[in-house]
N, C-alpha and C positions, 0 to 999 in steps of 0.2 A: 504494500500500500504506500506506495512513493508517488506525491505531491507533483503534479505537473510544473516542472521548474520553467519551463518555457527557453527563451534565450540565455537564462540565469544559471542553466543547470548545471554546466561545467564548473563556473565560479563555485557555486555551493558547494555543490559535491568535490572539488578541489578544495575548500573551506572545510569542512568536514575529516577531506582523508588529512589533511595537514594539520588540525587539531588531533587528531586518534596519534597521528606519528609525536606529535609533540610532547602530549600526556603518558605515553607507552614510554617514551626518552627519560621523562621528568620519573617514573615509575625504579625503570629499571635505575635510574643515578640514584635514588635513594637507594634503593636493594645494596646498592656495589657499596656507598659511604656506609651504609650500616654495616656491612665487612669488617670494613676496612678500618670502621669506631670501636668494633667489640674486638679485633682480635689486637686493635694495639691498646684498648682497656685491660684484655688478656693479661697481657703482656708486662702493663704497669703491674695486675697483682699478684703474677708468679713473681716477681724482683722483690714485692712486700711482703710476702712468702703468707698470703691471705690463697684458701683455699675453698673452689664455687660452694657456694648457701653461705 
């Protein structure tokens, strides 16, 4: 059930996939910093000799 875009459709629908790629981008960069926070959080507390719980 997609909206008759008319001469718009391209624009839109190029608006659309270029939002989904942007959101999916902003998605996976937190995934990769939350890594990359916890393993060097890790890191600081094996050296303070604190062990997980």
């Amino acid at each position: 059930m997609m909206p008759d875009l008319g001469k718009y459709a391209v624009a839109v629908l190029g608006s659309y996939a270029t939002t989904a790629v942007l959101i999916a981008g902003l998605v996976a960069l937190s995934f990769w910093q939350q890594t990359r926070v916890k393993r060097a959080l890790d890191e600081v507390e094996a050296r303070q000799g604190k062990i997980d719980g």
